[in-house]
N, C-alpha and C positions, 0 to 999 in steps of 0.2 A: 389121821382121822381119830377121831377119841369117840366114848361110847358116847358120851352128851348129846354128837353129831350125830351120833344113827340115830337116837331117840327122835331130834329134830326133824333129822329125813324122815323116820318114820311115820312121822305126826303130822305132814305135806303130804305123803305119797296115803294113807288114809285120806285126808281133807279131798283130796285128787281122784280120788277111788267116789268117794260119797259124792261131789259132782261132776264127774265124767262128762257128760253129758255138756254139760257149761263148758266146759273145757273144749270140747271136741267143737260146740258152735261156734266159740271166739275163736279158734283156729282155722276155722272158715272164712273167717272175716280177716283174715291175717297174722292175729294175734299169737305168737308162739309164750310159751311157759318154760320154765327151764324144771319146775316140779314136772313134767312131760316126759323129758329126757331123763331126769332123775332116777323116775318109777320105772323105765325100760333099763338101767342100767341096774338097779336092782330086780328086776326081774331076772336076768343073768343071772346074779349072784344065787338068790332063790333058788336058780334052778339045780345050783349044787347040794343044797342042803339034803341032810337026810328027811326021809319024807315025816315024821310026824313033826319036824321043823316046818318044812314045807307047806303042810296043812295049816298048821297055826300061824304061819303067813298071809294067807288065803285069808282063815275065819276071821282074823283080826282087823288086817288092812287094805286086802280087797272086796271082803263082804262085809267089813264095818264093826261085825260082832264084839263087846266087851270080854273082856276078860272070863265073867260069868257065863253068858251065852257058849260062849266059844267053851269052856269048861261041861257044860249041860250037853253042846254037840257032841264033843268026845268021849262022855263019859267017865267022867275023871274030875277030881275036888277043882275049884278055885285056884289054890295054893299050891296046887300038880301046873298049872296054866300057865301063873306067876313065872314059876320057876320055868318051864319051857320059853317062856317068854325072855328072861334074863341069857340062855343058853341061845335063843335065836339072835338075841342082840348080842351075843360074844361070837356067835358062828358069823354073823355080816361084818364084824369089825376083823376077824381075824382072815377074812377074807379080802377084803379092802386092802389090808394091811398087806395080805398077800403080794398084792396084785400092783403095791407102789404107793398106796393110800389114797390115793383118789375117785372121788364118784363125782362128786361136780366139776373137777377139774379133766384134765384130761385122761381118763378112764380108759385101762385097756387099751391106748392108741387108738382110741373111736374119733379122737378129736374134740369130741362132746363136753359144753361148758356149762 
């Protein structure tokens, strides 16, 4: 896994986050997503990080927030946000990496492709 890849996953599992909703109808209808499985397996990962990692997981990719907003939430510059941001993508890759390097592939022995 390279960090280019998390940025990618990251930028899905946002997209994924912003229409849940869409997501959750087509999978009614039979339709499964593998951004679906993705965002559950980085969920896991998430839940290791230290919490103001954690948070800015949350403000960014599950509640959509900008870099800015999410800097305004916390109380803390832009360029405070950035940098937490660069540190949460070396905590998921270095996780990953942990773990055998796979998230789309088979992850953890979940099976999950």
């Amino acid at each position: 896994m390279t960090a280019r890849q998390i940025r990618k996953d990251l930028q899905d599992i946002r997209y994924y986050y912003m229409h849940k909703e869409m997501f959750a109808k087509a999978e009614n209808t039979g339709f499964k997503s593998e951004v679906g499985r993705k965002t559950e397996q980085y969920v896991q990962l998430i839940a290791k990080a230290p919490p103001r990692l954690y948070v800015l997981y949350y403000l960014l990719y599950v509640d959509g927030k900008t870099q800015y907003a999410a800097a305004q939430d916390l109380n803390v510059t832009d360029g405070h946000v950035r940098n937490m941001a660069r540190q949460l993508q070396q905590f998921l890759l270095d996780e990953i990496n942990r773990e055998g390097g796979k998230v789309n592939g088979d992850y953890n022995g979940t099976g999950l492709s």
